[in-house]
N, C-alpha and C positions, 0 to 999 in steps of 0.2 A: 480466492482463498476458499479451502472445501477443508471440510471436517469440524469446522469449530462454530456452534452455535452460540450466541450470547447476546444480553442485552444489559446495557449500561444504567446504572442509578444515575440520578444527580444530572443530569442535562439541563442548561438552562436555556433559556429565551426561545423564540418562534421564529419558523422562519429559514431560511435554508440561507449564508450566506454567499457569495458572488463565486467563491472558488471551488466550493463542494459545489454546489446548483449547476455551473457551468462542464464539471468534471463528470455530473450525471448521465446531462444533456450528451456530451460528445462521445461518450461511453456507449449509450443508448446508441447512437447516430451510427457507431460503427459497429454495432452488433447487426442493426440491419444492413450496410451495406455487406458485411462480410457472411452473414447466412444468407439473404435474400438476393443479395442484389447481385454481388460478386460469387457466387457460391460454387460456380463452373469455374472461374480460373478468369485471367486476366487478357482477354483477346486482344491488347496491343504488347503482351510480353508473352507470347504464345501459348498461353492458357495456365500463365505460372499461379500458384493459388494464392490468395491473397495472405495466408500464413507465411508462405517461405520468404515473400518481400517486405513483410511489415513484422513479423514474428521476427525472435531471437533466433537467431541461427547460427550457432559458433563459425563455422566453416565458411559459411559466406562472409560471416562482419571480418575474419581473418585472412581468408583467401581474396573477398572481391570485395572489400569497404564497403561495406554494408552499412556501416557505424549509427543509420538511423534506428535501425533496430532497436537500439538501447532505449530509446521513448518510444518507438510506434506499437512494439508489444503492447506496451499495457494498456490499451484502448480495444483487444483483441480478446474474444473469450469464447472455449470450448462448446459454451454452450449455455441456455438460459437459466439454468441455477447459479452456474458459476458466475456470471455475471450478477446475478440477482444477491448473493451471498457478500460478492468482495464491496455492490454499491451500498449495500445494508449497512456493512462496516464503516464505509465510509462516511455514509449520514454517521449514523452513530455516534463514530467517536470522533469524525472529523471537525463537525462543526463546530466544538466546543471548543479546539483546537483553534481552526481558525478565526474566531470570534477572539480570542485569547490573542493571538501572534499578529490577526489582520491577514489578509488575502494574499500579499508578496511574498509574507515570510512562507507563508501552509506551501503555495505551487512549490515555491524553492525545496523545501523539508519533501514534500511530494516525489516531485523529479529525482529529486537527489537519491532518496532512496531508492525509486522504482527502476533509477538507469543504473542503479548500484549492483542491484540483485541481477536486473538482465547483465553487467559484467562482471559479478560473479560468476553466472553460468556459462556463460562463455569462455573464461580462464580455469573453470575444472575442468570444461567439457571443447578445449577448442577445437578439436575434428568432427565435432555431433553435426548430424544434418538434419538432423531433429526440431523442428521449431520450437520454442517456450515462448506461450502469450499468456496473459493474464495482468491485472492491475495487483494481483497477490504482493509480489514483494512492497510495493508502497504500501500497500494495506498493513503486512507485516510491521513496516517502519510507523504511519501512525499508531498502531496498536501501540510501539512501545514506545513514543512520545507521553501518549494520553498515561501510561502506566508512567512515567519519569514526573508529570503534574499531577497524578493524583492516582496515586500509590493506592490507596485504601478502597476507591472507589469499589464498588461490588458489582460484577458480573454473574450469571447466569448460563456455568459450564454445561453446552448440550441442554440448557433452557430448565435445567435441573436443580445445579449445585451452584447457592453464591457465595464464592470465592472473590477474593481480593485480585484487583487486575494485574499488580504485580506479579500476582502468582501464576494467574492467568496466561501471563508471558512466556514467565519460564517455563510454562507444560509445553505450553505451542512450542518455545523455541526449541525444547528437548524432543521432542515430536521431531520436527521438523528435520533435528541432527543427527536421529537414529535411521531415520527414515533416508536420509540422504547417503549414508553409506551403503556404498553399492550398488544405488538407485543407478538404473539400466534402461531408460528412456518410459519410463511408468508417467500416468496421464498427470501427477500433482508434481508440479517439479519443487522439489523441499529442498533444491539448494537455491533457488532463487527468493526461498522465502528467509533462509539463513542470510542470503546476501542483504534481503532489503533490511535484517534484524541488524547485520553489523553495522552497515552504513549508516542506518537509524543513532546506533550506539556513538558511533564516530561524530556524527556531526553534532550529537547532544553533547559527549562531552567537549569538544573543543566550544561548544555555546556557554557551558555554563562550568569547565574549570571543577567542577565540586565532585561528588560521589555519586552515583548511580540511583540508587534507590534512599529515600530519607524521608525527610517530611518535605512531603511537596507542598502543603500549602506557606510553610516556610520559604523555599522556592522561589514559589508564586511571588508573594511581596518581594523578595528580594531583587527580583527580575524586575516587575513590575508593580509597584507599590501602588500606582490607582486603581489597579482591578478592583477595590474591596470596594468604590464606589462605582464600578462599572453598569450601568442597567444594559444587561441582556437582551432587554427587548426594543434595546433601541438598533436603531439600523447603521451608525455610522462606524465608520473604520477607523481602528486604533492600530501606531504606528507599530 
């Protein structure tokens, strides 16, 4: 994710739990093999880069099943801001998330959106030879979880203005859908970050049946009625 600065109120408890922490790690793990290690090409698939085989690539996942692409992207990144930007996010608004849902449900919500977006891009774009990597479209999809549980929360737009993460949403996701008309293989891919906002949208409502935006701490109990004695800082996993 690039363009969008911010920092979330209201975080509770210490501690990074098992499915961000581990999301971190492997994130990390594959920035260096793909600048450092891999960084000439792949010498037992004749020096193919490690973008075109693990990267979104409409044309291959259509013409040669490539179909893993839709998860190995997003473990993949441009470069060391952009990595450093989409895992920022992730701490951020992830943990609070997963601390809330437990580990199984976050990877699931995770995935789901992040292969979401990589096939969105692939179904506007299916002749591109173009790679799209990035953790962007999952990050997108968190973003608009954490804004469906707590609507009000206050963000810090460009580290400036605090605005409500609801709202938060809709500039990105409007960002994202002006930007993507037309978009001609430009370095931020804004329909993958649309794909991860729909799929995001999709699996929240079929989760919870109700209205989009309202009172999320309503929600909250409703879903899950023992959060309000939940301690934070405790370590154990709630189903």
């Amino acid at each position: 994710m690039r363009g969008g600065y911010y920092y979330s109120y209201g975080s509770r408890g210490f501690g990074l739990p098992e499915a961000v922490k581990y999301l971190l790690i492997w994130n990390g793990i594959f920035f260096v093999l793909q600048h450092f290690i891999l960084a000439n090409g792949l010498a037992f698939l004749g020096g193919m880069r490690i973008e075109l085989l693990l990267g979104t690539v409409p044309w291959l996942i259509w013409h040669k099943g490539y179909v893993w692409q839709f998860v190995t992207y997003m473990f993949l990144h441009g470069g060391l801001f952009h990595l450093l930007f989409n895992m920022l996010a992730l701490w951020m608004f992830g943990v609070e998330l997963e601390r809330m849902w437990g580990s199984r449900k976050f990877l699931q919500y995770y995935f789901f959106t992040g292969a979401g977006a990589g096939l969105t891009t692939a179904a506007l774009t299916p002749n591109s030879p173009i790679p799209t990597i990035g953790a962007s479209g999952a990050i997108y999809g968190i973003l608009l979880a954490y804004a469906y549980y707590f609507p009000e929360r206050r963000v810090l737009f460009y580290f400036l203005i605090p605005i409500p993460v609801r709202v938060f949403v809709i500039i990105i996701g409007s960002i994202a859908f002006i930007n993507s008309i037309g978009q001609s293989g430009g370095t931020i891919a804004h329909v993958a970050h649309l794909g991860g906002l729909l799929f995001g949208w999709v699996y929240l409502r079929i989760q919870s049946g109700g209205s989009f935006f309202g009172d999320g701490e309503t929600r909250r109990r409703r879903r899950r009625p023992h959060l309000e004695v939940i301690d934070f800082d405790d370590d154990r996993r709630w189903p």
